[in-house]
C-alpha positions in Angstrom: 17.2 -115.7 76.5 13.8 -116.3 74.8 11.0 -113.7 75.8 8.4 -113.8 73.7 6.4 -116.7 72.1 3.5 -115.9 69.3 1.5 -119.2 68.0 -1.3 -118.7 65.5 -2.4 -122.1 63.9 -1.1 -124.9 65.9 -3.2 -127.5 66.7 -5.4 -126.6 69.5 -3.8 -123.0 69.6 -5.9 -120.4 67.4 -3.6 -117.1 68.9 -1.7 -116.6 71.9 1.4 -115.1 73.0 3.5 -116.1 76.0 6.3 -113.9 77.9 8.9 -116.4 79.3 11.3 -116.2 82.2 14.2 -117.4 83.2 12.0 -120.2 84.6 8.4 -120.7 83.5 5.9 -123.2 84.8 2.7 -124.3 82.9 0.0 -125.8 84.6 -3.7 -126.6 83.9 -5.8 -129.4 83.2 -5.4 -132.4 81.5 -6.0 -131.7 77.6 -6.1 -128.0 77.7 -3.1 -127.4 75.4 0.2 -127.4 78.1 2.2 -129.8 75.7 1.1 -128.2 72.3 2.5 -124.9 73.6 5.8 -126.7 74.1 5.5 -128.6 70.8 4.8 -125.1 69.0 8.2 -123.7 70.0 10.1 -127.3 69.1 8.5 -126.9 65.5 9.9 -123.3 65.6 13.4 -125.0 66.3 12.6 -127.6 64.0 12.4 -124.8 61.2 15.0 -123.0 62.3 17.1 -126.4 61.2 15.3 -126.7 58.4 14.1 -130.4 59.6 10.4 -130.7 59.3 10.5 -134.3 58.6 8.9 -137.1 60.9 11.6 -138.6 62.8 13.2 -135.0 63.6 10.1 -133.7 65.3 9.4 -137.0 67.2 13.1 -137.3 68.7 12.8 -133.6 69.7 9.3 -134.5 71.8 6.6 -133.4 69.0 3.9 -135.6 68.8 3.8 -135.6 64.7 0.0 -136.5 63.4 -0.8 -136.1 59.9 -1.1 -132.5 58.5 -4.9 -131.6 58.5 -4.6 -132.3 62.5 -2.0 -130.2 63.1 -4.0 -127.4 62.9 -7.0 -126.0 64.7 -10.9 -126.9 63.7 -13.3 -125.3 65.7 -16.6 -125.1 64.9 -16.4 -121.3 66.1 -13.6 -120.4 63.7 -10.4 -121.0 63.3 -7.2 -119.5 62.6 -6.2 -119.0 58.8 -2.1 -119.8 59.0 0.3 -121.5 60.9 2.9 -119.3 62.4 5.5 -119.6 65.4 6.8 -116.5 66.1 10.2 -115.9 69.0 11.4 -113.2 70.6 14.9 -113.0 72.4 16.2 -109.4 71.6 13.8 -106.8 72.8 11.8 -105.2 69.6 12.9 -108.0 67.7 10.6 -111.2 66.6 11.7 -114.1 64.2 8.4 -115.1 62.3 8.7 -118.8 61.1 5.3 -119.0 58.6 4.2 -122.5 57.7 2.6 -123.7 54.0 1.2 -127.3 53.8 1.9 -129.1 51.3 1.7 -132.9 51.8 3.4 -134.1 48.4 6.5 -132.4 49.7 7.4 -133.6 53.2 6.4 -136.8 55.6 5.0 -133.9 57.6 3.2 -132.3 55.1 4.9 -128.8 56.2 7.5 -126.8 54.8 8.7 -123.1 56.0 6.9 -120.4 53.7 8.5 -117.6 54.7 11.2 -116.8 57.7 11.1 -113.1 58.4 12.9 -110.8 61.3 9.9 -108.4 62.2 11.2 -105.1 63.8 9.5 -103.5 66.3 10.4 -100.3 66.9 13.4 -98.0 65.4 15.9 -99.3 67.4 16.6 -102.2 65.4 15.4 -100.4 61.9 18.5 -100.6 60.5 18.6 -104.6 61.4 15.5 -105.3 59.8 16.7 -103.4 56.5 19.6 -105.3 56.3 17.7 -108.7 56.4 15.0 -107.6 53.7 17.7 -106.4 51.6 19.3 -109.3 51.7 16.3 -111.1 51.4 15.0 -109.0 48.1 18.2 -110.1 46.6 18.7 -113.3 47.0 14.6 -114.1 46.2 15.5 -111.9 42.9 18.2 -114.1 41.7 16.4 -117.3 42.2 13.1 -116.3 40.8 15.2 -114.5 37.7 16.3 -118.2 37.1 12.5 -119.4 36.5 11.5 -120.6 40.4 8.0 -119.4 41.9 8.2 -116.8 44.2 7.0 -119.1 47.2 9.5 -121.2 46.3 12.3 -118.6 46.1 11.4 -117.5 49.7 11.4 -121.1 50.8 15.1 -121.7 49.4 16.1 -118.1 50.9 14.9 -119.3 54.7 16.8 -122.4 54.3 20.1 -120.0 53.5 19.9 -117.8 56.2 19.3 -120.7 59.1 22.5 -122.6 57.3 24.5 -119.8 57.2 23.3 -118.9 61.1 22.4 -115.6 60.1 19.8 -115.9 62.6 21.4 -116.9 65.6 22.2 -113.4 67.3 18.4 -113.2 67.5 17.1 -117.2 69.0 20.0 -118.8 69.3 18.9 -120.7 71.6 16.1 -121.8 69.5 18.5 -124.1 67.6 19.2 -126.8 70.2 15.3 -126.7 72.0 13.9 -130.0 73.6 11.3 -131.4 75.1 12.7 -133.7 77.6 10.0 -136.5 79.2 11.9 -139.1 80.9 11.2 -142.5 80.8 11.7 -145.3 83.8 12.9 -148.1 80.9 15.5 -145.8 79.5 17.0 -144.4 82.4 17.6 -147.9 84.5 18.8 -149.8 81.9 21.3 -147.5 79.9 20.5 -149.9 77.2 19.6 -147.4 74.4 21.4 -144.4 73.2 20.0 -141.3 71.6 20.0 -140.0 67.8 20.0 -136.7 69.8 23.3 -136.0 71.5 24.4 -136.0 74.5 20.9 -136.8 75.9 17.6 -137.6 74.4 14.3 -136.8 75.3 13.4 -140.1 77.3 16.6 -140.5 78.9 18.9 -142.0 76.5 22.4 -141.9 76.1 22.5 -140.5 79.8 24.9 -143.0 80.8 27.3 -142.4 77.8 27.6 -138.8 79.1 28.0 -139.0 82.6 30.8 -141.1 81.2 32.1 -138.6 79.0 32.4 -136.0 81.3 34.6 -138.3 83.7 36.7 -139.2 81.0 36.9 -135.3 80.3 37.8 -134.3 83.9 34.7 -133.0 84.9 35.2 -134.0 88.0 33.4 -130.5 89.3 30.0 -131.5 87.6 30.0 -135.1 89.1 30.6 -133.5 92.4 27.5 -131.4 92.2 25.6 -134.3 90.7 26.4 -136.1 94.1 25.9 -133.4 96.5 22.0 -132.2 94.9 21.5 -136.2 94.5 21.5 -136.6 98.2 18.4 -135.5 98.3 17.1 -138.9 98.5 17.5 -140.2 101.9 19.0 -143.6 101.3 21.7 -142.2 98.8 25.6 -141.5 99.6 27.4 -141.6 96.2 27.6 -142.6 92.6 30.5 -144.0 90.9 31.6 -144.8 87.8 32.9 -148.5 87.4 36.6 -148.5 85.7 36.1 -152.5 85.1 33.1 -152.0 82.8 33.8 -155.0 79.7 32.4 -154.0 76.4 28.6 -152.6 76.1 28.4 -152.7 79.7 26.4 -149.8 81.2 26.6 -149.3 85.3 26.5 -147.1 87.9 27.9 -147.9 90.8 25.6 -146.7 93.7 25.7 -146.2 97.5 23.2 -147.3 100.2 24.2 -145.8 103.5 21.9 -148.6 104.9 24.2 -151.1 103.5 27.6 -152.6 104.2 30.0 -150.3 102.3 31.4 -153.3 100.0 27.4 -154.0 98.9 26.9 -151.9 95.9 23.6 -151.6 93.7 23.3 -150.1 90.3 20.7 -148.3 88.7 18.7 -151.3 88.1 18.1 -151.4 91.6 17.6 -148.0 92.6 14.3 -146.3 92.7 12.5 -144.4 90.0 12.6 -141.1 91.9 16.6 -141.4 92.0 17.0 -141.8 88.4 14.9 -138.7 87.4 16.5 -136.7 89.7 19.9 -138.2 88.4 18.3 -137.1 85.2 17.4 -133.4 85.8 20.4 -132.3 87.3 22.2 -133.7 84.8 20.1 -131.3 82.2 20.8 -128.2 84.7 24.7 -128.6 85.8 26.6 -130.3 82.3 28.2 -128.2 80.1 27.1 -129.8 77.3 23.4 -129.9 77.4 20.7 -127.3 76.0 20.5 -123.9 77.2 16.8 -124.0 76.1 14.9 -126.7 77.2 11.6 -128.0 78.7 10.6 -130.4 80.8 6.9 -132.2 80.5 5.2 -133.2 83.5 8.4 -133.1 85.7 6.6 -134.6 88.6 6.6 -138.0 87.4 7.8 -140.3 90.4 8.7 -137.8 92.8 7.4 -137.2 96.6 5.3 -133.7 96.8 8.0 -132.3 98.9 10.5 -133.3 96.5 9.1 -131.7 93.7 8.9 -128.5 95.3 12.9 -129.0 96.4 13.8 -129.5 92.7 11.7 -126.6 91.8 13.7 -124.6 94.1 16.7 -126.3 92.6 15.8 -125.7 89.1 15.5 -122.2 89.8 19.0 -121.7 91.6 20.9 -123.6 89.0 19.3 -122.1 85.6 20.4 -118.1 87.1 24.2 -120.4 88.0 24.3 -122.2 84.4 23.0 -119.7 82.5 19.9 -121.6 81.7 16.3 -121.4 80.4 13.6 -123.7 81.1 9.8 -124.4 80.7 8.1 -126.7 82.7 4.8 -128.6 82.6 3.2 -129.9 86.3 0.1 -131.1 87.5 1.8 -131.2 91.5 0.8 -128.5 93.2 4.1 -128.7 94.9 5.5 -128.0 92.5 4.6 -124.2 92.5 5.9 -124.2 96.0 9.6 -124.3 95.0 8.8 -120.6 93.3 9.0 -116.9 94.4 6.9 -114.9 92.1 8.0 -111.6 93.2 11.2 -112.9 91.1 10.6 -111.7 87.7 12.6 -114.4 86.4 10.2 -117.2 87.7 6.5 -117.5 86.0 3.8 -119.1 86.3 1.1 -119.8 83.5 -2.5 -121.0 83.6 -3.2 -122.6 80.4 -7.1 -123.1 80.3 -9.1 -123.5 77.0 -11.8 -120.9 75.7 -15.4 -121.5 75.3 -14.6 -123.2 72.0 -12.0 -124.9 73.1 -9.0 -122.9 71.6 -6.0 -122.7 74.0 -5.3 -119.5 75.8 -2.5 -118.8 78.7 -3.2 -116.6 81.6 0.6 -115.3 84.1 -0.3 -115.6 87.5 0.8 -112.3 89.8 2.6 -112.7 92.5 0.6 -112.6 95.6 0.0 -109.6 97.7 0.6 -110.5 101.3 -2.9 -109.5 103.7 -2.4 -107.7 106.8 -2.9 -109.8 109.4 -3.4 -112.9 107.5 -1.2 -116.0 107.9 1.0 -116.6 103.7 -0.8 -118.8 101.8 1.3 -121.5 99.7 0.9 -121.3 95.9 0.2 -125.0 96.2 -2.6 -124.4 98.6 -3.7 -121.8 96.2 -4.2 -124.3 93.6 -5.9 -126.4 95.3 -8.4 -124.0 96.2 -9.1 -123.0 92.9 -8.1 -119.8 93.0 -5.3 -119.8 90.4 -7.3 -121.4 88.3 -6.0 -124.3 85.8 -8.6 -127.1 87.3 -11.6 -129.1 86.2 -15.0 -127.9 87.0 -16.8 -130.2 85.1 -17.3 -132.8 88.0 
């Protein structure tokens, strides 16, 4: 599981450093940095596959601008390098460093140096290994005539090939930023560069399929069962008598005759995010890092804290790891923050503007004083995370 974030450099994040959970929640107001901090750990990812080019970062959820804007330019300083740092083994941190250089990539970036940063002697002998290796192999190239910066360059691209990093962020390699979109989840119509579902939705259908086809009866069950949270719905089905390049669901009304059958075209948009997120959380075959921006979107307050709960339950079953953005307040009510496992992060912005994150505790109870909801909380300000400018 990923513990530890470090940013340094990323477009409106001078320094901070984040300690996931199993579960963490982001919330704050508009503009104050939520999505970069997501963005920061998908260009990590993107390094660690060695695919910093345009249309790799955009289908992974980064909103790619030119270079110069991709880094931070306060008037009150600013910090001197880019840097994404992750931490899933205690002690341990893999340091991606970023050099720009706009003649190179679409991007303008290219990993300048990918380095496994002990901390503490218990994983000496780890980080020795990886320098030596390192010393070596930047020896051999540079005796051939390459620049050093260069050589080191050529050296991170061998050790993500040859998944020498993977004991420490494995779960770095397949990270998302999943945002749903209405258009692609009722109409099935597109399908994903990103298997087996992309960040808006697509290619959703083709796997729901795939995992009939493969028997996984079990997960459609679930699917079914959490999907009844919506009050009209009684079952999904997946047509046998679909012709060619014909994408349906079959879907149940129990206000309707049992012969009168919609499809997702029909259905309402809460239904097909829902349809959406527990297919994230219960197949076999999706991420076991992920996030989830604004996941909200479309969904009644009590809802949202339901599949908060939800999300919870079923990352600790599936073996899971998410981060979440939200601007609901009901949101927070689906958490316990006297679980370790389950955070909650105020991202605000500095006088100058620079993003900085802030955990929230979880509440101590006051004699004789009735609980107070963490939505409730929010709302009166005293977590934090809304505008006082008006």
């Amino acid at each position: 599981m990923i513990r530890e974030i470090e940013i340094e450099g990323f477009k409106s994040i001078e320094r901070l450093k984040l300690e996931l959970g199993r579960v963490t929640v982001l919330i704050g107001e508009n503009g104050c940095g939520k999505s970069n901090v997501l963005e920061a750990i998908a260009f990590a990812s993107a390094a660690y596959s060695n695919r910093l080019d345009h249309e790799f970062l955009a289908s992974r959820g980064i909103r790619s601008v030119e270079p110069r804007l991709m880094r931070p330019a306060f008037s009150g300083g600013t910090a001197d390098r880019m840097r994404v740092c992750i931490g899933a083994l205690r002690n341990v941190l893999v340091d991606f460093r970023f050099h720009e250089d706009p003649s190179v990539t679409m991007t303008g970036w290219l990993v300048e140096s990918l380095l496994v940063n002990e901390r503490g002697d218990a994983v000496k002998n780890v980080d020795e290994r990886f320098r030596t290796a390192v010393g070596e192999l930047v020896d051999e190239i540079t005796s051939q005539g390459t620049m050093v910066s260069d050589a080191q360059r050529l050296v991170a691209e061998h050790f993500a090939k040859r998944g020498f990093l993977r004991p420490f962020v494995g779960e770095l390699e397949r990270f998302l930023i999943f945002s749903p979109e209405n258009s692609a989840l009722r109409t099935f119509e597109r399908e994903g560069q990103i298997l087996p579902i992309g960040i808006n939705g697509e290619g959703l259908f083709a796997h729901l399929r795939a995992l009939d086809r493969a028997g996984k009866t079990e997960v459609l069950e679930e699917l079914n069962r959490h999907l009844s949270l919506i009050d009209w719905f009684s079952g999904f089905e997946l047509p046998t008598d679909l012709g060619p390049g014909e994408r349906r669901l079959s879907l149940r009304d129990r206000y309707l005759a049992s012969d009168a059958l919609l499809d997702q075209r029909s259905a309402n948009e809460g239904f097909l995010f829902l349809l959406f997120y527990y297919t994230l959380l219960l197949s076999p075959d999706t991420p076991t890092f992920f996030a989830i921006d604004n996941i909200d979107a479309s969904l009644n307050p009590r809802l949202c804290a339901r599949l908060m709960h939800d999300v919870v339950e079923l990352a600790k079953q599936q073996d899971r790891q998410v981060v979440v953005t939200t601007h609901n307040p009901a949101v927070l009510d689906g958490l316990d923050l006297s679980d370790d496992e389950q955070r909650l992060v105020v991202v605000s912005r500095t006088e100058h503007g620079a993003t900085r994150v802030r955990r929230v505790p979880a509440p101590k109870p006051i004699e004789g004083a009735p609980a107070l909801r963490l939505s409730e909380a929010f709302l009166r300000g005293y977590l934090g995370g809304l505008p006082d400018n008006f």
